[in-house]
N, C-alpha and C positions, 0 to 999 in steps of 0.2 A: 591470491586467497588471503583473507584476513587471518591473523595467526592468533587471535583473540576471539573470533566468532567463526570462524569457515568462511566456505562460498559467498560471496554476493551474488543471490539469486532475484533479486526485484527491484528496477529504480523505478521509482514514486513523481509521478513528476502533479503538481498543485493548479489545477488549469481554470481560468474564470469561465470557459466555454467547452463539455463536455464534448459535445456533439462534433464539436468545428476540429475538438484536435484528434478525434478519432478517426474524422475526414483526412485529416490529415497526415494521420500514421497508416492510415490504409493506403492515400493516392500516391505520397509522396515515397514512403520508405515502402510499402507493400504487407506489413504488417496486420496480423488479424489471424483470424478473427476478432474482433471484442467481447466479449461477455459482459452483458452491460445492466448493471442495478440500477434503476433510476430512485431509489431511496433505500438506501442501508438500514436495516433493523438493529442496532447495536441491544446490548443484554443492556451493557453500561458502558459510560464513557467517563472519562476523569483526566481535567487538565490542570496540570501542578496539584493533584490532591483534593481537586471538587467538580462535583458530580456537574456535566456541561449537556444542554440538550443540542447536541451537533446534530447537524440533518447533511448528509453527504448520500455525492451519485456516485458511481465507481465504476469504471471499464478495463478489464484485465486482457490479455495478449499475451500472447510468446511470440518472442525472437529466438531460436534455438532455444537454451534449456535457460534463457534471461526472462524472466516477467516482467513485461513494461504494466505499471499501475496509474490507470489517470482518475485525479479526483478532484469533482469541484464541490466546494459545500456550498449548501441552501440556504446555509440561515447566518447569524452575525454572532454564533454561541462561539465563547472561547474554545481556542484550539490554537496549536501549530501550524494546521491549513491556513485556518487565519491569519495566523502573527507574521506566514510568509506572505500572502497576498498583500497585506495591509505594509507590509515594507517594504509594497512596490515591487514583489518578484511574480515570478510566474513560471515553471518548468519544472527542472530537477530540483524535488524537493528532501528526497533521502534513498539511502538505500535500503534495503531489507535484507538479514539474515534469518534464514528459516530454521528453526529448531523440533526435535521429538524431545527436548530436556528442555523446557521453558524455565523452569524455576533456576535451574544451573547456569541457564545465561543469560537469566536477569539479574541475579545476584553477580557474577562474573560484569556487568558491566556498569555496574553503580561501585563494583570494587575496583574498577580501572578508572573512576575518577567521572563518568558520564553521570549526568544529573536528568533524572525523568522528567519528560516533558509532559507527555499524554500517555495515556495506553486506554486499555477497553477491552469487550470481549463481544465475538460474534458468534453463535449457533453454539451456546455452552463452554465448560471450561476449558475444552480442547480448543476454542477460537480466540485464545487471548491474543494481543497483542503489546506492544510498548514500543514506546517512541524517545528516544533521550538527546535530548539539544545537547551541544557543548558549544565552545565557540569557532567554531571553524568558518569556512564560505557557504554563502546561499546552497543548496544542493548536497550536503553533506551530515544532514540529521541521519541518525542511525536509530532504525526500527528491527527490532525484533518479533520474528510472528510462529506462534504454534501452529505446524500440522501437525500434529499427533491424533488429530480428529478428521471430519470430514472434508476441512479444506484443504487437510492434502492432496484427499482423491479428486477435490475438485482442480487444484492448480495441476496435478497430473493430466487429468481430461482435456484441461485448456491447454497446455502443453504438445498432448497428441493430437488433438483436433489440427492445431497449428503447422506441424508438422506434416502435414495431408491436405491442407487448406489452397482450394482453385480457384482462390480470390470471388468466390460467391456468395452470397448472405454476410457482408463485412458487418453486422453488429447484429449480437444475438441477446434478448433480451431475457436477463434470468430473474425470476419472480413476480 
């Protein structure tokens, strides 16, 4: 456990082909169900400090109480998902700590020296997020996400589905 953030409870991994690696966290690891957005609604998105029109698909999973995150985006709008693709990466692209105190550990982590990358917000203020580069290896951006709102109950739901999951309907499409 992180002694600055808690748990890592989500790696993020950045995939050019949504479909093909959901096939393949279901056939190969058994993973799943997915819960699969094929276009995110973002309120707002902002990378390094301006407003970016990112278009991303998302597919969520549990592995016990870990959230595998797979994202490809749609369009060529600045981002992180981009800056990793476009330097030739593809996989683990961060991890995520989950927060009910967002404010407390954003500011905790621009005060331990991390520089924001991106953040955004989804289904209101309870859906923020934030993303902060430093210079480490590929797979090691650190995101920070609010459930204090309704995507708690949602990554709860995906959680227990998964936990009861008999390998049938491996992608479930939400929206």
């Amino acid at each position: 456990m992180s002694r600055l953030f808690g748990p890592i409870r989500q790696n993020g991994y950045v995939v050019r082909d949504i479909e093909a690696a959901m096939s393949f966290w279901t056939e190969v690891h058994g993973v799943g169900p997915w819960f699969y957005v094929d276009r995110v609604q973002t309120d707002h998105f902002l990378y390094r400090g301006e407003a970016s029109p990112v278009e991303m698909s998302i597919a969520l999973a549990n592995s016990g109480d870990l959230q595998l995150e797979l994202i490809q985006q749609r369009n060529e709008a600045p981002s992180m998902y981009r800056d990793f693709i476009d330097a030739g990466h593809e996989g683990l692209q961060h991890v995520a700590y989950w927060t009910t105190e967002f404010d407390s550990l954003y500011q905790r982590a621009l005060g331990s020296g991390l520089t924001l990358g991106h953040e955004g917000q989804i289904g209101g203020p309870k859906g923020r997020f934030a993303y902060f580069s430093q210079q480490g290896h590929p797979g090691s951006v650190i995101e920070i996400s609010d459930i204090s709102g309704s995507k708690g109950d949602l990554f709860a739901h995906i959680r227990d589905t998964a936990r009861g999951w008999d390998g049938t309907d491996p992608v479930r499409r939400v929206g």
